[in-house]
C-alpha positions, 0 to 999 in steps of 0.5 A, spaced: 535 523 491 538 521 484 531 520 479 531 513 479 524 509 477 519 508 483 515 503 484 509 502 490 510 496 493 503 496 496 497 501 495 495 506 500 488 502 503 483 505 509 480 500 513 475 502 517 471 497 522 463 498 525 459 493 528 456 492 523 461 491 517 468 492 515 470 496 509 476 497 506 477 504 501 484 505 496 486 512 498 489 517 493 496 518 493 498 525 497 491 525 502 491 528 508 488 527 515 483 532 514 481 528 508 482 521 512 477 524 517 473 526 512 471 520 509 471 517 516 465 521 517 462 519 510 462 512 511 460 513 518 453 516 516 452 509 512 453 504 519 451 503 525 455 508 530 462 510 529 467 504 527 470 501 533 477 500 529 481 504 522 487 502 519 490 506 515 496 502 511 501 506 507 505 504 500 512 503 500 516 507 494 521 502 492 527 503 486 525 499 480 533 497 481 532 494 488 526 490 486 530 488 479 536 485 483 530 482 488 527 478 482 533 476 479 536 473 486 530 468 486 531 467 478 532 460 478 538 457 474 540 453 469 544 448 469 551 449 466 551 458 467 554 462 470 550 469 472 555 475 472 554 481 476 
């Protein structure tokens, strides 16, 4: 892969439902699933029963370039320029 600037389109996120409540954790870049389970059972101890739904959502690394040209085709334009590229 050629070392362009990366970017995290969304951040990496645990969901984690009880029936009691809903909780929502950020996760470090990297974790593994022992870690995953781990922390389960941490918030676990802390509600009522095992959760009856996890959801874990992982980022996107995107090219900075990718998302510059993204931005730059929903510029708006100006009257009377002309873009070039």
């Amino acid at each position: 892969m050629t070392n362009q600037r990366l970017r995290v389109a969304q951040e990496d996120r645990l969901r984690l439902v009880f029936d009691d409540a809903v909780v929502a954790l950020d996760l470090k870049y990297g974790i593994t699933f022992g870690e995953i389970a781990e922390l389960c059972g941490a918030v676990a101890c802390r509600h009522e029963g095992a959760p009856v739904a996890i959801d874990v959502m992982l980022g996107q690394v995107v090219p900075m370039a990718v998302i510059a040209a993204a931005s730059m085709a929903r510029a708006p334009r100006r009257p009377g320029t002309v873009r070039h590229g």
